[in-house]
N, C-alpha and C positions, 0 to 999 in steps of 0.2 A: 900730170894731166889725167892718167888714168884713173889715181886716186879720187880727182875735182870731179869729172864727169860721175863716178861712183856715190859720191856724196851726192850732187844734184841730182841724180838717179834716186837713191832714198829718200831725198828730198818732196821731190817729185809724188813718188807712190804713195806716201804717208799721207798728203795733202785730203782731208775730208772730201768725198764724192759732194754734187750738191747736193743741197738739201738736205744732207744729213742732218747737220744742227737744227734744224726745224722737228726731224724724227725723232733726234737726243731730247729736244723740250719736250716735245708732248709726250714720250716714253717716262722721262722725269715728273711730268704732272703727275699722268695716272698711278704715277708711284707712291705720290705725296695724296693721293686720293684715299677715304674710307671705304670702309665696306659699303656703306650705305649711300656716298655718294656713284658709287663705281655701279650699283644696281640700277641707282635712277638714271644714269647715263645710260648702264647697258637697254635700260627698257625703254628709254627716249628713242635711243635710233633703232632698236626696233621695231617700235611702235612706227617710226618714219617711214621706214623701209616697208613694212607691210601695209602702212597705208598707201604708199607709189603701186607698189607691186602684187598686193593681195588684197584691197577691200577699198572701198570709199564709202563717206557717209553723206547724206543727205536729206533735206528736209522738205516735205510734203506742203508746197502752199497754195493748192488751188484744190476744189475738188472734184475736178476730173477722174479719178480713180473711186470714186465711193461707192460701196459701202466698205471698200477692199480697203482703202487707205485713205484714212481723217485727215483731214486740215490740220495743221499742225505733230502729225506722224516725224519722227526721225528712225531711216532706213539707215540699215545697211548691206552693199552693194557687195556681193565677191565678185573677184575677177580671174580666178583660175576655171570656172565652169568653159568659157567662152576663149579662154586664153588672153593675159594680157597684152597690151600694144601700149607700146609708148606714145606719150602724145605727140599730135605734129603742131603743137603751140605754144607759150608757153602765157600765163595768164595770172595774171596778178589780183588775190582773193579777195572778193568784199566789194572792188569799186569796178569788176569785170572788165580789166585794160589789157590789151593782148598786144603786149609791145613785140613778139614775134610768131611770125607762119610759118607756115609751110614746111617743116623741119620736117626730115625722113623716118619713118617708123620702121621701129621693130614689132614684127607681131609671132609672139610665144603660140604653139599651138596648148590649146584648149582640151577640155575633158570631152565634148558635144558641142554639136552646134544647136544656136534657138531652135526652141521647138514651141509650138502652138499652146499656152495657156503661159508660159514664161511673162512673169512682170522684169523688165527690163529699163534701166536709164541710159542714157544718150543724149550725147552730142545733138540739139534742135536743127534740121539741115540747114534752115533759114538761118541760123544765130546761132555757131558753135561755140558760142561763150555761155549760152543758155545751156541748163541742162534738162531734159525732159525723162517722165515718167510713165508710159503706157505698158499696155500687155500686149505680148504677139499672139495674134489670133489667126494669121496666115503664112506662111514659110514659101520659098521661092520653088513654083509651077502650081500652087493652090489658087483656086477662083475664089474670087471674091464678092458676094452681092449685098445689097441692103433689100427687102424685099418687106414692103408691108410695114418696117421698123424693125423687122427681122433679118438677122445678121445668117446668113448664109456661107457657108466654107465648104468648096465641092460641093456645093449641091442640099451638103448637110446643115442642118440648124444648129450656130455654135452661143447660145445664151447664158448658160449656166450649168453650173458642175465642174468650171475651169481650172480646178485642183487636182482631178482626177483625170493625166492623158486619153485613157481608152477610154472613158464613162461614158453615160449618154449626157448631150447636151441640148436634150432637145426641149427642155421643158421652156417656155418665155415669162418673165416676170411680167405681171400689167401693174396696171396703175392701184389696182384696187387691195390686190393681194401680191404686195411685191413680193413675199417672203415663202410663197408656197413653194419656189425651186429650189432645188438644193444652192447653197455656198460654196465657191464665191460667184457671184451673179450680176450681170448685166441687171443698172438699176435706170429704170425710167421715171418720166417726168412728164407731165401732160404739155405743161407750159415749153417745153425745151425741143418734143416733139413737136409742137407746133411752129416751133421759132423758123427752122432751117428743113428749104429741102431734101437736105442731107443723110437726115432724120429720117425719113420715108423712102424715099431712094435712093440708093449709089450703085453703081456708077447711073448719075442721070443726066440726061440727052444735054448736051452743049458744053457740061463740064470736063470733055477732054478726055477721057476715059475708055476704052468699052467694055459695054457690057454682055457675058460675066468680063471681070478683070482677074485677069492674070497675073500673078508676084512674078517680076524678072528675079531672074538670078543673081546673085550678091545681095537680095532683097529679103524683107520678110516688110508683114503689114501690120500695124500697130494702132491701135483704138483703145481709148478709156474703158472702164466697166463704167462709168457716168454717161453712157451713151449718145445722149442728148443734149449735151453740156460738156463736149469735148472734144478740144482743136485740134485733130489726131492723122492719120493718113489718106482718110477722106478730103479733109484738104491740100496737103502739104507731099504726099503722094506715098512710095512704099521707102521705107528703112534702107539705106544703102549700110550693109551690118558693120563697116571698119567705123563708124559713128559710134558703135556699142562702147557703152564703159566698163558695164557690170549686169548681174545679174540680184535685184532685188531676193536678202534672204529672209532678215528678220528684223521686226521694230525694235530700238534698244532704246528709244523715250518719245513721247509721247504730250503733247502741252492741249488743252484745250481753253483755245482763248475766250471765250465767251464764259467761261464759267471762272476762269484763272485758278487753274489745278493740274495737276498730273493728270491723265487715266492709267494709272496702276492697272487695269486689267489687260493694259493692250504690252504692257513691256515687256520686251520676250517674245510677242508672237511670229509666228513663221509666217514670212509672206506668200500667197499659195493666190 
């Protein structure tokens, strides 16, 4: 009897854990693997992985942001600046179907939080299947006005020179000599300004707001450099920041469709 139990005893222990056989195949694959296919595997899933956890790309198709970023721009986004957060969706590419919500995040901390001249993508509040593309031109306890068609931040005029934190931005583009203030700049529009009261003033009287406006906290406020031709927090109100994806870095292509070519001069550039 002792001996029986002893036997089934080894019996027993020897018995593969599961899923081992599953670990014994795919260990045998990569064995029967090349050098070369073993590289383009290894650089698949880490291309994977770093695109979940360290960068997204996307593509510029409105011109909301110009002269800062063409129609047809493809960006790419880091997301250790801001710290990555996993998403709370999950979303299927190309036909925008979000067969689940609401899933709990992780959010990694960040190197800084947004600061004021940051080009940023996000989750659209309206439509987080949508992704949008603005600059933060206010952070949370900054006032915010439109004054004349002039963008006001504390009090200060924030138009151009938005590359440079401390710089002065006080210089305004008009219509006649858009290009006299430094890059990158608030670009106007005669027609665009005329379109919308929004254009002329914000916060103005009936739209909800007061004026000056104040960024609540967990907030920052996001506006086109196409000033007048851009659907931005003036409508839609300030950035609640766990919508952040990324922090726009640099162009890595480029298409202009009206001419159907590259622009070779833009790949490569840093977004500022």
């Amino acid at each position: 009897m002792e001996n029986q139990e002893q036997a089934g005893s080894r019996i027993r222990t020897s018995q593969p854990a599961a899923g081992a056989g599953a670990m014994d195949g795919v260990k045998n694959w990569w064995r029967e693997q090349g050098l070369a296919d073993r590289l383009i595997w290894v650089f698949l899933v880490g291309f994977i992985l770093a695109r979940i956890f360290a960068f997204g790309l996307y593509r510029i198709p409105s011109g909301s942001m110009l002269e800062t970023l063409q129609i047809g721009d493809y960006v790419v986004a880091e997301k250790l600046t801001y710290g990555f957060r996993t998403p709370e969706r999950l979303q299927v590419p190309l036909v925008g179907w979000t067969p689940v919500k609401g899933l709990p995040t992780l959010k990694l901390p960040g190197l800084r939080q947004p600061r004021q001249g940051d080009i940023i993508v996000f989750a659209y509040p309206e439509d987080r299947n949508l992704d949008y593309i603005k600059r933060c031109v206010a952070v949370a306890g900054d006032t915010v006005e439109v004054r004349e068609g002039v963008l006001h931040v504390n009090g200060q005029i924030y138009e151009s020179n938005f590359g440079d934190p401390d710089g002065d931005h006080s210089c305004v583009p008009t219509w006649s000599d858009p290009e006299a203030c430094p890059a990158p700049r608030a670009k106007k529009s005669r027609e665009g300004f005329q379109r919308g009261l929004h254009n002329h003033t914000w916060p103005f009287p009936g739209c909800g707001y007061p004026s000056p406006y104040v960024v609540p906290a967990g907030h920052i406020f996001m506006m086109g450099d196409n000033r007048n031709n851009s659907a931005d927090s003036r409508f839609w109100g300030p950035l609640d920041t766990s919508l952040i994806k990324g922090r726009a870095s640099f162009i890595y292509f480029s298409w202009d469709a009206e001419k159907h070519r590259v622009r070779l001069g833009r790949l490569g550039d840093v977004v500022r």
